[in-house]
C-alpha positions in Angstrom: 117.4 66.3 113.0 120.7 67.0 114.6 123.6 64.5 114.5 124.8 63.0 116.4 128.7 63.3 117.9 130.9 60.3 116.4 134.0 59.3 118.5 136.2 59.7 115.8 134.5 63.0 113.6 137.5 65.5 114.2 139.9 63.0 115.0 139.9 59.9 112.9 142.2 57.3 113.4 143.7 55.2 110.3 145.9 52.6 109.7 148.7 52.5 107.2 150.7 49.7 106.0 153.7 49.6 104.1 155.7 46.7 102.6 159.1 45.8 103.7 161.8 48.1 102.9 162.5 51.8 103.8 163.2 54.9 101.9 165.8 57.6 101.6 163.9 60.6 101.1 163.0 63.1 103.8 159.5 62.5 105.2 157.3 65.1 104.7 156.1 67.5 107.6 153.7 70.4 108.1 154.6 73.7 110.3 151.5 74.1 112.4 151.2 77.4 114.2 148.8 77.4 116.8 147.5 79.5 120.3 148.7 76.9 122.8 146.1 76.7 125.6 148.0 77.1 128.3 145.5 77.5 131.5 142.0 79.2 132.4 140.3 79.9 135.2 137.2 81.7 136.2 136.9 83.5 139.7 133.9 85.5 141.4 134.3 88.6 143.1 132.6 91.9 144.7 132.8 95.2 143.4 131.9 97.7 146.0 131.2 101.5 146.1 129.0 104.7 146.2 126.9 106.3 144.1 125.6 109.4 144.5 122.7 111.1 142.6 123.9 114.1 140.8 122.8 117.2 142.6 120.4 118.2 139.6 118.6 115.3 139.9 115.6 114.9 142.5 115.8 112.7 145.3 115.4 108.5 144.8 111.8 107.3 146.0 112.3 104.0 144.2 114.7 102.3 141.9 113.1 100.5 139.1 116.0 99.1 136.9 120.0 99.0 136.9 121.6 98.8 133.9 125.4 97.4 134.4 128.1 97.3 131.6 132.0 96.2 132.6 134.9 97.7 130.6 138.6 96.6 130.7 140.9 98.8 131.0 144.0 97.3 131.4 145.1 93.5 132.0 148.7 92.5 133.0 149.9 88.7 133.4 152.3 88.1 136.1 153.7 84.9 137.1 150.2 82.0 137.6 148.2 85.4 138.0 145.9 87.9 135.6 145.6 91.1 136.8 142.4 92.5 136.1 141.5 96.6 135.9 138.1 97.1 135.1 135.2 99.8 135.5 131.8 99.0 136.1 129.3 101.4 134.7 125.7 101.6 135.8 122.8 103.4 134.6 120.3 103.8 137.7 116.1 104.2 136.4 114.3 105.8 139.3 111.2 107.4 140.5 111.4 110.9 142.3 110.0 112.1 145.1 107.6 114.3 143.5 104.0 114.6 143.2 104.3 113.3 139.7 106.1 110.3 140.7 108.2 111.1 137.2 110.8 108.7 136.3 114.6 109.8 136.0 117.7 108.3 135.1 121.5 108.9 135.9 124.9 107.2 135.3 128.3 106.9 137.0 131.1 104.3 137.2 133.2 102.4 139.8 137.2 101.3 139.1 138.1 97.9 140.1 140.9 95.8 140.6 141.0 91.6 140.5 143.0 89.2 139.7 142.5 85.3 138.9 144.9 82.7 139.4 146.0 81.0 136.6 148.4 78.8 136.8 151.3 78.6 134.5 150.6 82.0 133.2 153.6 84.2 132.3 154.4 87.4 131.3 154.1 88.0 127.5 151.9 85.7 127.3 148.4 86.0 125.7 145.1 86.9 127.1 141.6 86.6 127.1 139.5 88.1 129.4 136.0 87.9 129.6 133.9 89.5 132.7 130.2 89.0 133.3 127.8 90.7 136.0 126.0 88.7 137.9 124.0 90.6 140.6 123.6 94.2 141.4 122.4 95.7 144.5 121.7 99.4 145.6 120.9 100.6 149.3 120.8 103.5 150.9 123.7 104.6 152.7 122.3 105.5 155.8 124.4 108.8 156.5 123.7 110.5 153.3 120.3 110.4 151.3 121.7 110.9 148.0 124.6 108.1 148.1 123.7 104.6 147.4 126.1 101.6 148.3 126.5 99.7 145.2 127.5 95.6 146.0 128.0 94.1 142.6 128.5 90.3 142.2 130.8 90.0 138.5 132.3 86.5 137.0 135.8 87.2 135.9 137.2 84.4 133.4 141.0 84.2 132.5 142.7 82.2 130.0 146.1 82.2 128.6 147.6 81.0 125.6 151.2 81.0 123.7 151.7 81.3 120.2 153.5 77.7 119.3 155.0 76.5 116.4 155.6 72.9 115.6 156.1 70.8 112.6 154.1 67.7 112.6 154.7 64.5 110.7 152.2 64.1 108.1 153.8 61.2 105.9 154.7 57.5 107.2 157.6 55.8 106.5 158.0 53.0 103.9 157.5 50.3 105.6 156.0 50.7 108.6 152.9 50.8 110.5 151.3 54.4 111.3 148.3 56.0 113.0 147.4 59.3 112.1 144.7 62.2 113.1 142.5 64.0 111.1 142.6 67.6 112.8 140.5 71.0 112.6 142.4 73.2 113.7 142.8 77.4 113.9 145.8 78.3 112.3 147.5 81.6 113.4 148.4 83.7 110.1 149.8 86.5 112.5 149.5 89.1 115.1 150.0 93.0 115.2 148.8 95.8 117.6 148.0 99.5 117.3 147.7 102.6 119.1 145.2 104.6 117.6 144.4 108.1 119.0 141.7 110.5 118.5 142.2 114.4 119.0 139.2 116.0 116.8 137.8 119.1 118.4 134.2 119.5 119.1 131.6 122.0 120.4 129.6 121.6 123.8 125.7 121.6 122.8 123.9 124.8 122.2 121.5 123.6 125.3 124.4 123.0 127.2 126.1 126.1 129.9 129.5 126.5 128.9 132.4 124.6 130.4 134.2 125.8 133.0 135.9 122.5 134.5 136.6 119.4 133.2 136.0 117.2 136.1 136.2 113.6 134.5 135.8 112.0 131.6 134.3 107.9 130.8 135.0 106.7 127.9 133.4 103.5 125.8 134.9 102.2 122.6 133.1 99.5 119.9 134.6 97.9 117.0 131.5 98.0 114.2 133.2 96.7 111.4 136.2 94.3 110.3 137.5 93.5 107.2 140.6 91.4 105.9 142.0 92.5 102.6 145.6 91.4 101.5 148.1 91.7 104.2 145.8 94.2 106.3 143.4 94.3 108.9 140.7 97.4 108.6 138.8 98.5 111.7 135.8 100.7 112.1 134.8 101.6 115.5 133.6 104.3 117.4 134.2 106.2 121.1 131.5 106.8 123.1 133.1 110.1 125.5 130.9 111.2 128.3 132.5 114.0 130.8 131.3 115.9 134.0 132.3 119.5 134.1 131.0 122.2 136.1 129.3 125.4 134.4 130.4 129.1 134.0 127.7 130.1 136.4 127.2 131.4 139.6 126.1 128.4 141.2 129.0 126.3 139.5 126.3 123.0 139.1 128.0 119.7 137.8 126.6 118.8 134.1 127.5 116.3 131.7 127.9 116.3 127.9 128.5 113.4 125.7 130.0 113.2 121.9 130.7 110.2 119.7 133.6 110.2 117.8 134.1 107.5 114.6 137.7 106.0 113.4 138.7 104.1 110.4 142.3 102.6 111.1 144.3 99.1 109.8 146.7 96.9 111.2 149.4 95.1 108.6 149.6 91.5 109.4 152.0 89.7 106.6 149.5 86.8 105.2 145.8 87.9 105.7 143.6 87.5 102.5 140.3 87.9 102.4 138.2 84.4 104.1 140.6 83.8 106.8 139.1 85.3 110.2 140.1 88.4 112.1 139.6 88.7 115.9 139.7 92.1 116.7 140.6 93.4 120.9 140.2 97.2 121.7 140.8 98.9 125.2 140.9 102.8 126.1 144.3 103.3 127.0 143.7 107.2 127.9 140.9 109.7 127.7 140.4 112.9 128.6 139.5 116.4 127.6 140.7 120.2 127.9 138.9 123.4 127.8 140.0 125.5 125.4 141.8 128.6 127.1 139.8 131.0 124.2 136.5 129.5 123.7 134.4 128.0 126.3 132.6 125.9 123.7 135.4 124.3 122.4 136.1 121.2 123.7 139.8 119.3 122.6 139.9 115.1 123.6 142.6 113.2 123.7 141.9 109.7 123.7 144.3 106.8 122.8 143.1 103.0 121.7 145.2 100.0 122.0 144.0 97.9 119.5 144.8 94.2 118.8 144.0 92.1 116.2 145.3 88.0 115.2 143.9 85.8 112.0 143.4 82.9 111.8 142.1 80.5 109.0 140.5 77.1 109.7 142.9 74.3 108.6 142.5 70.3 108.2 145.3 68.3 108.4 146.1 64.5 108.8 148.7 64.3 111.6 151.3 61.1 112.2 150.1 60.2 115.9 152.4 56.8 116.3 154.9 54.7 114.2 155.5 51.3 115.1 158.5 49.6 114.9 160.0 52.9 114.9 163.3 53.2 117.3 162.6 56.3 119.0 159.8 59.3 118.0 160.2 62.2 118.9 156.9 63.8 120.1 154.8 67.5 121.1 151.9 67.7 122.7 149.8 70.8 121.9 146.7 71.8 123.9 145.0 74.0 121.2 141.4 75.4 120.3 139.6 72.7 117.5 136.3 74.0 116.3 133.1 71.7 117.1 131.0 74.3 114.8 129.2 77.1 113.9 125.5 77.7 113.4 123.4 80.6 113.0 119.7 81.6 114.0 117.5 84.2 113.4 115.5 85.6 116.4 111.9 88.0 116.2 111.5 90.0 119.2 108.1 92.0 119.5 107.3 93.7 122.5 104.1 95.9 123.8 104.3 98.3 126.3 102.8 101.3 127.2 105.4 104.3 126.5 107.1 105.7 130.2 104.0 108.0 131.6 106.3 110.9 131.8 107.1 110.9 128.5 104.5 113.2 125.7 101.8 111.2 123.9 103.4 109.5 120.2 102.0 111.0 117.3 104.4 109.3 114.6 107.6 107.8 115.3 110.4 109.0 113.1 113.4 106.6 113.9 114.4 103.2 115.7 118.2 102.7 116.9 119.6 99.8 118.4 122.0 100.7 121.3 123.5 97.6 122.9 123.2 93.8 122.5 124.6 92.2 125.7 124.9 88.5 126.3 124.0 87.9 129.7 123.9 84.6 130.0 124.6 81.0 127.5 125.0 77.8 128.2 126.2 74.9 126.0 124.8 71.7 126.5 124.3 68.5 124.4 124.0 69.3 120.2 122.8 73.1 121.4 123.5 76.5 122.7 121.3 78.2 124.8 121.2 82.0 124.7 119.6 85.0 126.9 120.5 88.5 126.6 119.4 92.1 125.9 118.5 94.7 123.3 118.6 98.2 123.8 116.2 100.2 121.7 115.9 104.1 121.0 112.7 105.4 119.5 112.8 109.0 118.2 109.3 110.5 117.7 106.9 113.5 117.2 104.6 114.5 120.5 101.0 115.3 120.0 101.7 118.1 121.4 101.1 121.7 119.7 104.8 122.4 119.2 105.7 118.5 117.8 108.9 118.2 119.6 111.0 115.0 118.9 111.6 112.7 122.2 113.3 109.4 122.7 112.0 106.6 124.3 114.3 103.9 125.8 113.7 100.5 125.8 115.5 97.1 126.8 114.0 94.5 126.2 115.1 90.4 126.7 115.5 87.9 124.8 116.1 84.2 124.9 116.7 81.2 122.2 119.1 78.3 121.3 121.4 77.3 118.5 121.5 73.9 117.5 124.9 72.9 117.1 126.2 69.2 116.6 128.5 67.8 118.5 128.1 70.6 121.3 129.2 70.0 124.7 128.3 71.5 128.0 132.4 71.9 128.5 132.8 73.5 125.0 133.8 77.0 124.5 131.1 79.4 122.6 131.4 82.8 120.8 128.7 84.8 119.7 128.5 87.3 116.5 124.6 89.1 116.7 123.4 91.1 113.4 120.5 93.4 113.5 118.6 92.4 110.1 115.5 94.3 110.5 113.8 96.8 112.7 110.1 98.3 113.4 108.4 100.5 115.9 104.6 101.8 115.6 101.8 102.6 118.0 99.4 100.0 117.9 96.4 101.2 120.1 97.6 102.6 123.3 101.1 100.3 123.5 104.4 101.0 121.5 105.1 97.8 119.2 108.5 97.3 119.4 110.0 94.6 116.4 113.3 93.3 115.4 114.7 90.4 113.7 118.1 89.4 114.9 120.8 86.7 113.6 123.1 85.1 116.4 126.0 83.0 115.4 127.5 80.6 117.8 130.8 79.3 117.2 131.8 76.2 119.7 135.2 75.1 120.2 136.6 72.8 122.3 140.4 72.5 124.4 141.7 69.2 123.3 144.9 67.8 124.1 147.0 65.6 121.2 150.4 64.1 120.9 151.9 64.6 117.6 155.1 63.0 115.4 157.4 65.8 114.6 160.3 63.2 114.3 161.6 59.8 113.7 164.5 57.5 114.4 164.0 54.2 111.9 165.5 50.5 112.5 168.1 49.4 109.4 165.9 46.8 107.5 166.8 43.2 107.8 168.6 42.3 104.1 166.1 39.6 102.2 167.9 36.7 101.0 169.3 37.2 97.4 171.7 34.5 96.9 170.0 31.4 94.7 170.0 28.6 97.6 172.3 25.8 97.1 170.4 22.9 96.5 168.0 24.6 93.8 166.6 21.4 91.7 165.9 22.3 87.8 161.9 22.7 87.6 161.3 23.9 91.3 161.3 27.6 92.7 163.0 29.6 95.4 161.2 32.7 96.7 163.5 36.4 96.2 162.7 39.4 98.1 162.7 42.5 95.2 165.7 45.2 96.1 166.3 48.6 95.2 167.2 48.5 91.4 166.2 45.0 90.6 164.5 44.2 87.0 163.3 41.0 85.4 166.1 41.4 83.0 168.5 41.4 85.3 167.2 38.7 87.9 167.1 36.3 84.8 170.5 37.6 83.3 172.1 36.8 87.5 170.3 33.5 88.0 170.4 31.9 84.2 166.9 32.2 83.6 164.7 34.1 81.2 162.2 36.7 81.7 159.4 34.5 80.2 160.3 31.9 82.7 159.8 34.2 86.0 156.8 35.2 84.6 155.5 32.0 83.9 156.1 31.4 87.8 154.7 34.6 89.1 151.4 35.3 87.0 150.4 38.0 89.3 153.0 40.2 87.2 151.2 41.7 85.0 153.9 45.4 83.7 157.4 44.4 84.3 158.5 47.3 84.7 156.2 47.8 88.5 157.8 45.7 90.9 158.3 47.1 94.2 161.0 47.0 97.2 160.3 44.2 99.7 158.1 42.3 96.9 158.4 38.4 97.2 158.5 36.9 94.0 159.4 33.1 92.3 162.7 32.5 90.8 163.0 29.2 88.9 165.9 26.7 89.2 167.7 26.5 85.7 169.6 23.5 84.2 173.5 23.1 85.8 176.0 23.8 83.3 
């Protein structure tokens, strides 16, 4: 059963009280280095060009799915504004306009520009950028067959923070009142950024004409693998480079080829151990590829990575909030990420479908990849998080036919689940992390059985808002009365607030008394040698002379 939110469950409230008296000592503070929320907004806008179907490729009867994937390629903060530069890639599934109706795929890419308005932004400043497509729509362009006007509907969200250091009040002063916050907080270990470049040569495929023209070049890059060891950040990843170029051949036809190209690289951030929490950003800063002057089949990139990466590590810490009686505080307010939690949930997908009709009978399949897991879609709501998405899946099998060629089968298939998370809230923040644990794929009568077991991790946060102590300005305490009074009678009392360097001893020595006698009068004492500052105790009245 989940549980409920309490009030008070990241941010409880206590009391402490203090005796009389004050000390000398330096109170004891905490520095607390945070990323500052300092504004977000989220803004919907239309991306807009033309495709056109490669000149290879036969003619577009029908379009039966569109694939869309956004990529950042650079974001700048300017004064209360992000500037967004993006590309939008597509991947278009058609039928022809052929007697076998046969199904046919192409991809190509349009550059954007946005920007959101974000308030207090500045430059230097960090960012987050998150972009998600909404809608897609294709139509013909009516003065060209082959060109389709692309309208895209994407949801760009901003949001800006500034590393902030601050040391909070954690201990209250002798003698006085305090309230204090128990808060879960991200701590920022440090920051550090890379560029990492990739320049390995590579050889066009056999089945490929030789390149005489580089025209263009998209690149994709994915971080696989982090891992914190002491004082360093490693990161495995891999670029995904897919150029047009035309051919050494009379007719000069536009081809494509594609190459994947893995990298191993580490940032040194003073501080990271292994447990704390690495969040990795990567962008393609340049990519592109020459012919080699020599060897038409050599191919030589160059593409450069920006990489990013900041730890963190999950801290607690009971924060002074309010002294009173205090003469002046001095006081920060920080507007930082606190985590609500994280949860994980494993998810079975199985899907049946006949394989694509122009694609060779299966007689055994070899091989199942996973290509991308996209979150469409999540919303957080009360205690849960809800999820919808897609899978991409490659199966690589043997044809029936005589010469048992290997084909791949693409398939994407959705998916949909929640996450229960206490104390979720439909304004809270999520991240997701999705592992692929297990993976099938078999014919099972005439449909391909498609099966995969996948664990998604939510992590919810929330933007709060506290006011926190970092100093203190203290009132002189009011001296107690330490004189004996002057009518004291033999056999009564007079009460005596405890000092700074007061004993027993010494009380009886100054008032001409004995030490059995005060604590005949004050049986609560039970060690002589504990009393504390602002304690009231009974002094007895001795004989005159």
């Amino acid at each position: 059963m989940a549980m409920k939110r309490q009030p008070k469950t990241r941010y409880r409230k206590t009391r402490a009280y203090e005796r009389a008296g004050t000390t000398t000592e330096p109170l004891r503070t905490e520095r607390l280095t945070v990323e500052e929320v300092i504004a977000e907004n989220t803004e919907q806008t239309i991306v807009r060009g033309t495709l056109s179907v490669p000149e290879e490729k036969p003619e577009i009867e029908e379009i039966l799915a569109i694939d869309t994937k956004v990529k950042l390629r650079k974001v700048e903060v300017i004064p209360d504004k992000v500037i967004v530069e993006g590309t939008l890639k597509l991947r278009v599934m058609y039928s022809a306009f052929k007697d076998d109706q046969s199904v046919h795929t192409f991809h190509d890419e349009i550059d954007f520009v946005d920007f959101v308005d974000v308030e207090g932004a500045r430059p230097g400043m960090n960012k987050e950028v998150d972009i998600v497509v909404e809608d897609v729509s294709l139509t013909r362009n009516p003065k060209c067959a082959a060109d389709w006007d692309v309208a895209a509907v994407i949801m760009v969200t901003a949001r800006i923070t500034e590393t902030r250091e601050v040391d909070a009040l954690v201990e209250c002063p002798e003698g006085f009142e305090c309230e204090s916050e128990q808060m879960n907080l991200e701590q920022l270990v440090g920051s550090g950024s890379k560029q990492v470049l990739i320049d390995d040569e590579f050889e066009i495929p056999e089945r490929k004409p030789d390149v005489e023209k580089v025209l263009r070049c998209m690149c994709d890059v994915e971080i696989t693998n982090v891992k914190i060891i002491r004082n360093k950040v490693i990161i495995d990843g891999e670029v995904e480079l897919e150029c047009l170029y035309t051919a050494m051949k009379d007719d000069q036809k536009v081809h494509t080829f594609e190459n994947t190209f893995n990298f191993t690289d580490f940032i040194e951030i003073e501080g990271a151990e292994q447990g704390m929490i690495a969040k990795v950003d990567v962008m393609v800063e340049s990519c592109f590829v020459e012919e080699d002057e020599d060897n038409a089949c050599l191919l030589s990139p160059t593409i450069v990575l920006n990489v990013t990466a900041r730890v963190v590590e999950n801290r607690e810490v009971s924060v002074i909030t309010e002294v009173k009686g205090a003469e002046s505080l001095k006081t920060a307010t920080l507007a930082m990420e606190s985590l609500v939690g994280e949860e994980c949930k494993q998810v079975v997908i199985r899907d049946f479908k006949e394989p694509p009709h122009h694609k060779p009978d299966v007689d055994k399949v070899r091989d199942i990849k996973i290509g991308d897991i996209v979150i469409k879609d999540s919303d957080v709501i009360q205690d849960k998080v809800l999820v919808r998405g897609t899978i991409e899946f490659q199966v690589i099998y043997t044809s029936v036919k005589k010469d048992q060629a290997v084909h791949m089968i693409h398939r994407k298939v959705t998916f949909k689940t929640f996450i229960d998370v206490p104390g979720a809230r439909p304004d809270d923040n999520v991240d997701f992390d999705i592992n692929v644990e297990w993976t099938n794929a078999k014919m099972d009568g005439c449909d391909l059985l498609i099966e995969a077991v996948l664990e998604i991790c939510a992590r919810v946060t929330e933007t709060v808002r506290r006011e926190i102590v970092t100093g203190v300005s203290l009132p002189e305490p009011t001296p107690a009365p330490t004189e004996e009074p002057e009518a004291c009678v033999p056999g009564t009392v007079f009460n005596y607030t405890i000092q700074q360097g007061d004993t027993l001893s010494k009380l009886a020595q100054r008032y001409g008394t004995t030490v059995s006698a005060i604590r005949r009068a004050n049986p609560e004492i039970t060690n002589v040698n504990q009393l504390t500052v602002g304690q009231v105790i009974k002094i007895p009245c001795a004989a005159k002379g």
